[in-house]
C-alpha positions in Angstrom: 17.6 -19.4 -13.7 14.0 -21.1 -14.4 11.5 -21.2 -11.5 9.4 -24.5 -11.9 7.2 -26.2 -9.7 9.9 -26.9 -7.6 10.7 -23.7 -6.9 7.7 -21.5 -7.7 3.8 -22.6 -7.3 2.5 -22.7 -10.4 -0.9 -22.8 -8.9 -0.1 -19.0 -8.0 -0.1 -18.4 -11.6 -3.4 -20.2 -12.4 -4.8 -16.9 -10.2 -2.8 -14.5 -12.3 -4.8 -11.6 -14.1 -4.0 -11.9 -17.9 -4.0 -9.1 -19.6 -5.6 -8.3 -23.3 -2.5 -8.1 -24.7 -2.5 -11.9 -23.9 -5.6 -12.9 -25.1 -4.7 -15.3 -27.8 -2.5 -16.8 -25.6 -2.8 -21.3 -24.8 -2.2 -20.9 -21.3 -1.6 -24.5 -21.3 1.5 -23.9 -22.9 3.0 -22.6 -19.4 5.5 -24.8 -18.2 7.4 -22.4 -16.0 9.0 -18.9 -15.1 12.4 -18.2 -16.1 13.8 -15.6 -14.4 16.5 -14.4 -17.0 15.0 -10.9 -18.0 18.5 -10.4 -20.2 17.3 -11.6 -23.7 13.6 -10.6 -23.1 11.7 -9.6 -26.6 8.9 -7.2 -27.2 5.9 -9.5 -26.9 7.1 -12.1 -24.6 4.8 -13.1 -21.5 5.9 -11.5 -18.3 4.9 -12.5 -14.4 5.1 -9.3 -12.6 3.8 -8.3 -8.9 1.7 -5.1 -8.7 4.1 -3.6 -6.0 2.4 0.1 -5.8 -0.9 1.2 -7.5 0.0 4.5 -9.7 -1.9 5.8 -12.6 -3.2 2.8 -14.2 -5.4 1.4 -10.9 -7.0 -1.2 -13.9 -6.0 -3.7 -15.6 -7.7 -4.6 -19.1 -8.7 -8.6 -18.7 -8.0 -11.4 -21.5 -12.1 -11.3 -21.9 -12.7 -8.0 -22.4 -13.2 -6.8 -18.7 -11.5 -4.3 -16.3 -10.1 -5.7 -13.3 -9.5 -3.0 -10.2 -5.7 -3.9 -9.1 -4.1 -4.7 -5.6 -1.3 -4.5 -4.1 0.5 -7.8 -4.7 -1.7 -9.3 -7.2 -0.1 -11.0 -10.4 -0.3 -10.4 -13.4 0.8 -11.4 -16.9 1.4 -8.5 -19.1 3.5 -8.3 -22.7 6.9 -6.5 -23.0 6.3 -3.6 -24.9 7.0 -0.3 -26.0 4.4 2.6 -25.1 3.8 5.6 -27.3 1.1 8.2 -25.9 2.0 11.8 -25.8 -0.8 12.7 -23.4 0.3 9.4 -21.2 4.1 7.5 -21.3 6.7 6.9 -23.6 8.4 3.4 -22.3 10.9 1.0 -23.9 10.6 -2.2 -23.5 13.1 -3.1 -21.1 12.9 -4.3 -17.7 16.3 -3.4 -15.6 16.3 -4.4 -11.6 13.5 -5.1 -9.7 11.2 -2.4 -10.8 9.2 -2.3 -13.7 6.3 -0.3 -14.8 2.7 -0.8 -15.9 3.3 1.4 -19.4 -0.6 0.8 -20.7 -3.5 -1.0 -19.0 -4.3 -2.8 -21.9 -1.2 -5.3 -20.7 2.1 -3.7 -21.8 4.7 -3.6 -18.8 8.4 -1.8 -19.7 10.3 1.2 -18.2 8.7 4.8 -18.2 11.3 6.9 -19.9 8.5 10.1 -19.9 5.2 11.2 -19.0 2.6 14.2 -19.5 2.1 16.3 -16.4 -1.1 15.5 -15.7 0.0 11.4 -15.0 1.1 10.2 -11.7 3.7 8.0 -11.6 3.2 4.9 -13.3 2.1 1.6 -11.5 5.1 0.1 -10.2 5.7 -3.8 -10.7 8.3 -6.6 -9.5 9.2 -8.5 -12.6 9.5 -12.0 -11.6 10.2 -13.5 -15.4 9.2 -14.6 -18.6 6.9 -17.3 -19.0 8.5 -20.5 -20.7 7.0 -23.6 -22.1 8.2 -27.4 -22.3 11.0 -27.1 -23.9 12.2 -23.7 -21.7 11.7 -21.0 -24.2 10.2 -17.8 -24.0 6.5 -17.8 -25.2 5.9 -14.8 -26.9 2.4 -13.3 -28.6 4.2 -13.6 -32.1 3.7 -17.3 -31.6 0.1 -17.0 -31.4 -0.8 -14.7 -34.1 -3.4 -15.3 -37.0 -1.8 -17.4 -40.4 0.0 -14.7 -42.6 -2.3 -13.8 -45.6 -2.1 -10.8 -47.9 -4.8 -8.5 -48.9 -6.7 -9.5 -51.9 -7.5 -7.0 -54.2 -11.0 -7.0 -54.3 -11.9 -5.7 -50.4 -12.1 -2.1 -50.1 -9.9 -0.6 -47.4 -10.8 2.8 -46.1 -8.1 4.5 -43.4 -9.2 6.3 -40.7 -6.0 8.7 -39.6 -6.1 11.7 -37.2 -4.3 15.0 -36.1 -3.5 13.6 -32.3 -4.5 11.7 -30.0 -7.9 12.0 -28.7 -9.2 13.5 -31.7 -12.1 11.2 -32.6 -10.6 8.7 -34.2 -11.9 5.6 -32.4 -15.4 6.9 -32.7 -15.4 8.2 -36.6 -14.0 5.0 -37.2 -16.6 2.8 -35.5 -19.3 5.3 -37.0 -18.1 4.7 -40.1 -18.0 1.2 -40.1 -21.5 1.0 -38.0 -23.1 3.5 -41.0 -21.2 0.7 -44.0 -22.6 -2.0 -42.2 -26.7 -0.6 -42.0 -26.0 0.3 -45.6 -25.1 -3.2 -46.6 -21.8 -3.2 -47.0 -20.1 -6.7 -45.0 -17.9 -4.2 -43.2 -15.2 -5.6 -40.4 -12.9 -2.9 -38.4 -9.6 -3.0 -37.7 -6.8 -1.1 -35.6 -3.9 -1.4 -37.1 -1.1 0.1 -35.2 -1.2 1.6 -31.6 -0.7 0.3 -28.4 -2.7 -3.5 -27.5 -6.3 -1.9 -25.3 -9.8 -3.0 -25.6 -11.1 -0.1 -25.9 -10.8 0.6 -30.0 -11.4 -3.4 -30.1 -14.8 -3.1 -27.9 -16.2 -0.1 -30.3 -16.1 -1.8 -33.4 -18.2 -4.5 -32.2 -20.2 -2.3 -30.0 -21.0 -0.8 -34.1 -22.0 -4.0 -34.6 -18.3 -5.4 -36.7 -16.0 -8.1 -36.2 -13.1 -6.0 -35.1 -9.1 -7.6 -35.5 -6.3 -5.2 -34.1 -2.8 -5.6 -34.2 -2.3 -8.0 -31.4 -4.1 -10.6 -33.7 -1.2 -10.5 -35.7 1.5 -10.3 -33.1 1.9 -7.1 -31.5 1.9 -6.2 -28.1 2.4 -2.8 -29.5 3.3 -1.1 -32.9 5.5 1.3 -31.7 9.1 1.4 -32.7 8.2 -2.0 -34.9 9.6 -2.2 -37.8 7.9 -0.8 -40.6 7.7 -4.5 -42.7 6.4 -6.0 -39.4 3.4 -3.4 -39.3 2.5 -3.6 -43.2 2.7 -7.5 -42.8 0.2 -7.6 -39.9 -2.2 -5.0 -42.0 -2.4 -7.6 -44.8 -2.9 -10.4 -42.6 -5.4 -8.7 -40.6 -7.3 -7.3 -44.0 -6.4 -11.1 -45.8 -8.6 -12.8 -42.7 -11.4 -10.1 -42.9 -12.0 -10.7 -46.4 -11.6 -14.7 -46.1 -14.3 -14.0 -43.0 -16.6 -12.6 -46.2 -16.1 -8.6 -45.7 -16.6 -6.1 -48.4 -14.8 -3.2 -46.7 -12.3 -3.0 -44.0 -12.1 -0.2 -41.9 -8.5 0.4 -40.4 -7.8 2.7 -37.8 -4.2 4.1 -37.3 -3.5 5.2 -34.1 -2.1 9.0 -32.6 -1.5 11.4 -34.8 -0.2 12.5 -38.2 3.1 13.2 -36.7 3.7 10.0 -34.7 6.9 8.1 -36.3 5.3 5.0 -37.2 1.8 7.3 -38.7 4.4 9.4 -40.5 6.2 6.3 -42.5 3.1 4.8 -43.1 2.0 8.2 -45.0 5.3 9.0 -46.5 5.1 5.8 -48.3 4.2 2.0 -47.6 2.0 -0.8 -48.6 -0.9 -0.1 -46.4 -1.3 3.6 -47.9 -1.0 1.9 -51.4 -3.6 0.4 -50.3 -5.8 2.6 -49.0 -9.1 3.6 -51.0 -10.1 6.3 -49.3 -9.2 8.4 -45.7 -11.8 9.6 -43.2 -9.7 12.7 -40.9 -10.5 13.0 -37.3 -9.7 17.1 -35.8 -10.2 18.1 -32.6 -10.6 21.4 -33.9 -10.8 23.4 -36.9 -6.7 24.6 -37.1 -6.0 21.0 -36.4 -8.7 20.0 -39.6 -6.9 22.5 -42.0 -3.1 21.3 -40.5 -4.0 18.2 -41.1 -5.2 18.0 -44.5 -2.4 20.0 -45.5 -0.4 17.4 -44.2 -1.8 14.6 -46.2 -1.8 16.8 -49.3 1.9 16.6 -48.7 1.9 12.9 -49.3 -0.4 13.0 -52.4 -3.4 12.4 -50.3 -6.8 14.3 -49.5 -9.8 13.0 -47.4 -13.1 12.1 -48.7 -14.1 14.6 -45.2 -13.5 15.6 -42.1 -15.0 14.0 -38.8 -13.6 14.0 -35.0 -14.0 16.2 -32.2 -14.4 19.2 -34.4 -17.5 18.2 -35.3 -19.1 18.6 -31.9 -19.2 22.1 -32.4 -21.1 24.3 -35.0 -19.2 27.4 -35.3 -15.8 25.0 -35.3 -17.3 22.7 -38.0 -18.5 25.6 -39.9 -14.6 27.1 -39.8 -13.0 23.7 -40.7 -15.5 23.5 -43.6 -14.7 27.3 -44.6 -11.0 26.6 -44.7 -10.5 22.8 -45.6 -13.1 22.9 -48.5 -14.3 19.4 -47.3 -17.4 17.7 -46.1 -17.5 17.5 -42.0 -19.4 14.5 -40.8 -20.1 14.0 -37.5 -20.6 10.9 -36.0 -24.4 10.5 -36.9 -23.9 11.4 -40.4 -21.7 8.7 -40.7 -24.4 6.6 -38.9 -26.3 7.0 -42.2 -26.7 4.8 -44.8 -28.1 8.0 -47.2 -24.6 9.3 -46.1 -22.6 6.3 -47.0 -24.0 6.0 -50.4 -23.3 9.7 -50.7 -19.8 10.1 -49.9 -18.4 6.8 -49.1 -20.2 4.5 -51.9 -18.0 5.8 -54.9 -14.8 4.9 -53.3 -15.8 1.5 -53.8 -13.8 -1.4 -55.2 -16.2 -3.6 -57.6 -19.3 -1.6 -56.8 -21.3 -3.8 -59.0 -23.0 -6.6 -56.5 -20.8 -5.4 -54.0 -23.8 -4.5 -51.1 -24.6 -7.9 -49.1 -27.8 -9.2 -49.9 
């Protein structure tokens, strides 16, 4: 069944809270609501009605903002799946009348399991995909940047971690903040994970264009296809280096262990083309687990940064064991730094600082 004007007020939707996920969205587009959930796709637009506020009592706004949630408000979020082992797993499926708010950055699916510490998840009527003139589905896929491929003259440096919450987001925004004060045209990216401001907000808080993975068509990256996330890396690292950057910054989200983090290190395009890793570690165990990791798949860090780095006798262990340099988040701040350690991994070093 389609709900139009006839049988639904579209000028309800006009007041509609639109998530981050569906930021690059033409709202103009909008025709109607189609209430056949059957066929939906990961990525399609979704109405739903906030029924009860649960964990996430936010949502994250199109422009960057939070917005507290009601009771009844509505509010267009993308079907997606949610990986985050101190938060939900969800599939992205919506069965009945009840639906869940998975991730507040605007992913709404079905809560299949959750850490102890979350209370239920927010609890949403779906009432259907959003459809344009011609009644199909309008989906974030549709909206995604041109297709390019990485050139081979734009150094890539990965920034991977042991877990979740290990310092990723901020060794990777240091990073790129310390490239970009040593004159290196440096953007960031976040290249797999689950569609949030958040990662998005501290690159350009670092002072970096930031992309993520939404600008290329994902609500979320997890249980994509591997092809889909190495062709969204090379068209989010293609449109960085057409924007003029010298060196990329990519984030990968969770940990070593995570299924999509695992393929991409076991063997892909994107760690082909990788010129160098920056570790997060919570702690010094997770710093020399880590690394052995990655030495599994042929790799080794140029050093260590994260959480682990917030405490001297833990740095001084990871150091001890891992035999690498630990740099905390205002070492990587420096340019004396960069030059130092990050400098030589360089592609076409000759003229490459800005002017």
């Amino acid at each position: 069944m389609t709900i139009n004007t006839t049988f639904f007020d579209m000028t309800r939707l006009e007041r509609a809270k639109w998530a981050f996920t569906t930021r690059r969205v033409a709202r103009g587009d909008v025709r109607g609501v189609s209430a056949d959930l059957t066929d939906a796709q990961p990525g399609d637009l979704i109405l739903c009605e906030i029924v009860e506020i649960g964990q996430h009592k936010k949502i994250q706004l199109a422009d960057r903002r939070n917005a507290a949630s009601y009771p009844g408000d509505l509010v267009v979020l993308c079907l997606g799946d949610r990986y985050a082992p101190d938060q939900f797993m969800a599939r992205a499926v919506v069965v009945g009348e009840v639906a869940h708010l998975a991730a507040g950055g605007g992913v709404v699916g079905t809560v299949e399991a959750a850490h102890d510490r979350m209370d239920a998840p927010t609890t949403l009527r779906p009432l259907g995909v959003l459809i344009d003139e011609a009644g199909a589905r309008l989906n974030i896929g549709a909206y995604a940047l041109q297709p390019m491929s990485a050139p081979e003259d734009v150094t890539v440096i990965g920034v991977f971690g042991a877990s979740m919450n290990s310092g990723k987001t901020t060794a990777a925004s240091s990073l790129a903040h310390g490239l970009q004060r040593a004159g290196y045209a440096t953007v960031g990216v976040k290249a797999t994970g689950t569609g949030a401001f958040g990662d998005f907000n501290a690159f350009e808080d670092a002072g970096v264009t930031a992309m993520d993975f939404s600008d290329a068509g994902m609500a979320t990256t997890f249980r994509m296809p591997l092809e889909r996330i190495e062709a969204g890396f090379e068209t989010l690292i293609g449109h960085a280096a057409a924007g003029g950057a010298q060196v990329v910054v990519v984030e990968i989200a969770d940990g070593v262990f995570q299924r999509e983090t695992r393929a991409i290190l076991a063997g892909s395009r994107i760690r082909r083309r990788l010129d160098g890793i920056l570790f997060a570690a919570p702690d010094a165990l997770s710093a020399l687990g880590g690394t052995m990791v990655l030495e599994r798949h042929g790799l080794t860090p140029f050093a260590i940064s994260g959480m682990v780095t917030c405490s001297p006798l833990a740095r001084a262990e990871a150091e001890e064991v891992t035999g690498l340099p630990l740099l905390a988040r205002e070492d990587l701040w420096s340019a004396e730094v960069i030059e130092q350690v990050v400098a030589p991994l360089m592609r076409n070093r000759v003229g490459q600082r800005a002017a």
